[in-house]
N, C-alpha and C positions, 0 to 999 in steps of 0.2 A: 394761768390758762389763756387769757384774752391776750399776753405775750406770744405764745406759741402759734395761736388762731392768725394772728397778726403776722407772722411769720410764712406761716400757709400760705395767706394769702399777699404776701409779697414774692414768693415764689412764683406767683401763679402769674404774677404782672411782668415778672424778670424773664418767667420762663414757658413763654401763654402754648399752650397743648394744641390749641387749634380746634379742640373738643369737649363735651361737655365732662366733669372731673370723674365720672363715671364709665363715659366710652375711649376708646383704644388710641392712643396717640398716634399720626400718619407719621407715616417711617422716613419719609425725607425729612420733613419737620425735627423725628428724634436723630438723626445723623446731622444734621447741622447742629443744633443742640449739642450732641455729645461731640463733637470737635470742637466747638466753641467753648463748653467746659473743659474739655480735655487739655485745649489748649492753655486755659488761665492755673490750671492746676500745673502745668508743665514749665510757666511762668513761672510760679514762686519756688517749683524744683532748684530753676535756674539761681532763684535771686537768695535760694536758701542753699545747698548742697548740702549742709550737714545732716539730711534728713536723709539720702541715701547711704550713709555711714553700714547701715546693716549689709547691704550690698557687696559694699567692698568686704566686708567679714564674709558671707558667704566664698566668696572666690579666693580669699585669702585659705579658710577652712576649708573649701576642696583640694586647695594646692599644697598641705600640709603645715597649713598655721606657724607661729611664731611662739618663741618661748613666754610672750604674755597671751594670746590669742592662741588656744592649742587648734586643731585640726579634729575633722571626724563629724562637726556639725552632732553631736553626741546628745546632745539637748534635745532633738528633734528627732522624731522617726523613721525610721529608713526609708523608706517612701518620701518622704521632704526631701532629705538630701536626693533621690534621682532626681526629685522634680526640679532643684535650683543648677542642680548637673546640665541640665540640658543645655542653657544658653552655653558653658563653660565647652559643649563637647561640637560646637561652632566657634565659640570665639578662641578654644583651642591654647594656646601661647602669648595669644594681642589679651593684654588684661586690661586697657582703655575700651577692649571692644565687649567684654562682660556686660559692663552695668547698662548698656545703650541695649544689650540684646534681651538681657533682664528685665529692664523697662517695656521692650517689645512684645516680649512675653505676657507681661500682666496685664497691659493696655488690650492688648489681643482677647486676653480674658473679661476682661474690664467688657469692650465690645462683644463681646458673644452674649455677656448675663443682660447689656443691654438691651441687644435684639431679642435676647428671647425674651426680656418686662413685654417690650414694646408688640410682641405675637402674642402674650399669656395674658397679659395684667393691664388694668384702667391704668388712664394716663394720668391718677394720681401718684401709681404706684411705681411710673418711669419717673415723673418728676421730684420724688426723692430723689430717685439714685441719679439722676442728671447733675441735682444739686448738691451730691454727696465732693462731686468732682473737686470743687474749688472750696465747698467749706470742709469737709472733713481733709482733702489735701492730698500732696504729692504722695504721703502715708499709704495711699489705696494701690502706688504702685511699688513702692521700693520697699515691700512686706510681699510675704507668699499667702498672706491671713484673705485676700480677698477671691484667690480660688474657693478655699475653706468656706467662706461666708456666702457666697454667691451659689455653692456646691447644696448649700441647707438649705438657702432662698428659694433654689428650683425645688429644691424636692418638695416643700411643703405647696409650693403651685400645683405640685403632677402628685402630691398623693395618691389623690381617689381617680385620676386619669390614667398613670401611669406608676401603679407601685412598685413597680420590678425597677424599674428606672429611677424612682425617688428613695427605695430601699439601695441601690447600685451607687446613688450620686450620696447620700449620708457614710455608708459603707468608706467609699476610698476620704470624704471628707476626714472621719477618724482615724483614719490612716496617715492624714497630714496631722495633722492635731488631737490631740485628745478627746478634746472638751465636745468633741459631740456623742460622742456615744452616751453620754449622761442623756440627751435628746431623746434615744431609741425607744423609751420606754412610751412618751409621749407619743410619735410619730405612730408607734402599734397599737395606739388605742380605738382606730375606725373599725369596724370589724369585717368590712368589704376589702381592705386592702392591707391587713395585720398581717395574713401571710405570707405573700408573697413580697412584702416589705420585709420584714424581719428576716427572711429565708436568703434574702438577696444581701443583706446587708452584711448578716452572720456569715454566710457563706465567702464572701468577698475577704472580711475582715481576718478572718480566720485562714483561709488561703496566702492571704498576703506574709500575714504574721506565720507560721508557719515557712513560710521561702524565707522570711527575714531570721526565723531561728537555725533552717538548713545552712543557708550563706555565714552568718555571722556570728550566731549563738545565742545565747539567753542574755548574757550581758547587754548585749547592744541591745535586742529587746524592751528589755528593762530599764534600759540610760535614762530617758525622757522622764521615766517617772520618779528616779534616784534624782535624778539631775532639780526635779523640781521641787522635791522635797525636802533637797538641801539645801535650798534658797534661803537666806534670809529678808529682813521688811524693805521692800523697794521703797525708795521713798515718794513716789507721784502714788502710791495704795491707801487704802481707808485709813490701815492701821497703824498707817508711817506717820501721819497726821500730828498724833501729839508726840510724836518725841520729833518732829519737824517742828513744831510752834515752841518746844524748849530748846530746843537746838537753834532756833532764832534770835530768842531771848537771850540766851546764857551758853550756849558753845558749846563749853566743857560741862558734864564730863560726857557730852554725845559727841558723833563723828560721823563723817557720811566718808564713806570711800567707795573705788568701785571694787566691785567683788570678785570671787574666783566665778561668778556663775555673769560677769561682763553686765550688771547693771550696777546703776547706784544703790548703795542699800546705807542705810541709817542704825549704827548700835551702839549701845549704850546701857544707861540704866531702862527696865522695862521692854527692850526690844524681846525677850524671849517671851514674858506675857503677853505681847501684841501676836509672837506669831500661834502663842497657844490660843491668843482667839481667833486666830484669821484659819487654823485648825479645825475650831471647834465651829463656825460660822458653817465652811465647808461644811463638816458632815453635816449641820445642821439642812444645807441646801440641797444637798443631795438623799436625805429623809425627806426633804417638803417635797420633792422632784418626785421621786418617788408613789409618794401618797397621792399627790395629783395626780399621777397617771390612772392609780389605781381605781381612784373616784372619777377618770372617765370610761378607763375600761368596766367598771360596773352601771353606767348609765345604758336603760332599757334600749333607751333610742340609740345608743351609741353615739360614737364623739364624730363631731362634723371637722372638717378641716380648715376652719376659723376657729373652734376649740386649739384644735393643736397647734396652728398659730400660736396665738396668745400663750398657749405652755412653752413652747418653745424660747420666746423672747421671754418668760417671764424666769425660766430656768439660765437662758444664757447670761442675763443681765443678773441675776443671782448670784452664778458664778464668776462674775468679771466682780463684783462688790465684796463678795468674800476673801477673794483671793488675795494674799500678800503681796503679791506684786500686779501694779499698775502702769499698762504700757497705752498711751495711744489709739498703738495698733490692735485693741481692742473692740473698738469701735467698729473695727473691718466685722469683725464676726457678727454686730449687733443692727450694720444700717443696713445690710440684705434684708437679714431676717423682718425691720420693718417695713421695708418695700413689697415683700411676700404675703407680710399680714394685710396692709394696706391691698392690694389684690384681691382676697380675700372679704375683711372686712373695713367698709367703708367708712368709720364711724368717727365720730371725736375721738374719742378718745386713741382710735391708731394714729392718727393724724400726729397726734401733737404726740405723741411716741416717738414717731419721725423726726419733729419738729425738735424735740428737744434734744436727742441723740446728736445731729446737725450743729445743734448750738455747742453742745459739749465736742464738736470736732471743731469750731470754730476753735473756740477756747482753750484747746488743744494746741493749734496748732502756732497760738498767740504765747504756752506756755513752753513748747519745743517749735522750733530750738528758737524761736526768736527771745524770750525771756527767761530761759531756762539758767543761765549764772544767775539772777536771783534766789532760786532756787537750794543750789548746789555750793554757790562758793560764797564763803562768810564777808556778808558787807551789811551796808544799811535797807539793803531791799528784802532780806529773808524774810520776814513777818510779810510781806507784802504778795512774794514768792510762794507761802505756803498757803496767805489766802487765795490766791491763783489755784492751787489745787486742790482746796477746798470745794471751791468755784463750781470748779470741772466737774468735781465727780456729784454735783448736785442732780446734773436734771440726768445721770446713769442710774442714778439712786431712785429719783423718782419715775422712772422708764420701771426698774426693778418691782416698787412696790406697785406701780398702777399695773403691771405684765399680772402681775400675781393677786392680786383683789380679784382685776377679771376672771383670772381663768378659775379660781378657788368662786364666784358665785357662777360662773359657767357650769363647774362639776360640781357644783351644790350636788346630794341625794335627793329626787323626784319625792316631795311629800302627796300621798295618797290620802 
């Protein structure tokens, strides 16, 4: 705790708001700020490249993939692929000019979510994301996860202000990614703004999806969730863990290769039990998710929009622990969402939510790609490599279980 606190308030020295940590940071103050992050982030772009590698797979995948990299982006939604389309339908033929237009794209977005903290949200809840820039990394641009993440950040701002709008901006979020419509339940639990959120979102999601079954069919529909379900154990995931620390140890008889789904995956003896519990984890999250919603949507007073904060993060960071595969760019989904809480609510305990998600981007970006052959290729570093991602997913894990204490004595039932 007194680590994270310390952390705060090293931000605060690095990154001084000009105002008290409660009122609105001045806008010139946050555009030097976020060029001067922006820039240190764009720095270690340079001195790392291998962190835009996705990049080049998107343009590669629009322009019909290769016999190991197929084409179609199939993995992802249809909706994704327009939105990584877009740089490609300017830069056209020049494929040097993709990932410069790609980057412009996201930095573009990166800059709107930040002007809008810096209109919405106390200036503690910009100086997250200022500081998201250089410790979570290049990562926030060469990913399309930080439209998605920044898409929920607003929304949970403009709930109770603007539901049509925070229902409109979750709505196409689940259209790039999946992983938020698990949210929706949460998000409809104020009773001022349930329906015309939920109305906008359904409406939206359903609309889209429908063009995407006109245009392409059920199959393609469907890919994203076939696609992910035939994943096997990534190995930077919870449940790659121990057969990473015997595959350290003793090699044989585990193997780490990359897979038909383009990550590293880990199998062996035990890999089909890890994914039957990274299975069973899932559903179990998506029942807790659930139940919380339900125990705010039965509260007399109904649920405030620092409730649904706290569910939010406490469901998304659930789902980034459960899941069989761990990427990084996970992280994009998780440091919005605490910049929104922090908005929201003031307290310790969001603080160091922030605070420690930051760290696990540090940590991150310490384990890709800069030490990442520890990891992956057999030498005298693996054990070393796998406490690395041990590491990492400590303070995700502890973001998960503090999300989730909160919001479970939040929806406590009112004793009379």
């Amino acid at each position: 705790m007194r680590a994270l606190d310390a952390l705060v308030r090293l931000l605060r020295l690095l990154l001084p708001t000009g105002r008290p940590p409660g009122e609105a940071y001045p806008a010139l103050r946050v555009v030097l700020l976020w060029a001067v992050t922006r820039a240190i982030g764009i720095v270690i772009l340079v001195l790392a490249p291998a962190v835009s590698a996705d990049v080049n797979y998107y343009l590669l995948a629009l322009n019909g993939g290769n016999d190991q990299l197929p084409g179609g982006l199939r993995e992802y939604p249809l909706p994704a692929v327009w939105l990584v389309s877009l740089p490609n339908l300017v830069a056209r033929e020049d494929a040097a000019l993709y990932p410069w237009l790609f980057l412009g794209l996201m930095l573009a977005v990166d800059a709107a979510f930040t002007w809008f903290l810096q209109r919405s949200a106390t200036s503690d809840a910009v100086l997250v994301w200022l500081a998201a820039g250089p410790l979570v990394g290049p990562l926030l641009w060469t990913r399309f996860d930080i439209v998605t993440g920044a898409a929920v950040a607003a929304a949970l701002i403009l709930l109770l202000r603007r539901p049509v709008v925070s229902g409109l901006l979750v709505g196409a979020a689940a259209l790039l990614k999946l992983w938020p419509v698990l949210l929706l339940p949460a998000l409809g639990a104020p009773r001022s703004s349930r329906r015309p959120l939920l109305l906008a979102a359904v409406l939206l999601g359903a609309g889209v999806s429908l063009l995407v079954l006109v245009l392409e069919g059920p199959d393609r529909l469907l890919s994203p969730l076939r696609y992910q379900s035939a994943r096997g154990v990534q190995i930077e995931s919870l449940w790659a863990l121990p057969l990473m620390a015997a595959w350290a140890v003793s090699e044989q008889p585990w193997q780490i290769f990359f897979s038909d789904y383009l990550a590293l995956e880990i199998g062996g003896p035990g890999d089909g039990l890890m994914r039957a519990l990274s299975a069973a984890a899932t559903a179990v999250v998506v029942g807790l998710v659930a139940w919380t919603a339900v125990r705010l949507w039965r509260r007399p007073a109904g649920a405030s929009a620092t409730d649904v904060a706290w569910a939010v993060l406490s469901a998304s960071a659930l789902l980034v622990v459960a899941n069989k595969v761990f990427s990084p760019q996970y992280l994009i989904w998780l440091v919005p969402v605490a910049a929104a809480l922090i908005a929201l609510d003031r307290s310790a305990a969001a603080l160091r939510c922030a605070a420690a998600l930051l760290v696990a981007g540090v940590l991150g970006q310490l384990i890709y790609p800069v030490l990442y052959v520890w990891i992956w290729t057999p030498g005298d570093y693996n054990l070393l490599g796998t406490a690395l991602l041990a590491l990492r997913l400590v303070p995700v894990i502890w973001v998960a279980w503090t999300a989730t204490r909160e919001i479970w004595l939040r929806s406590a039932p009112v004793r009379v």
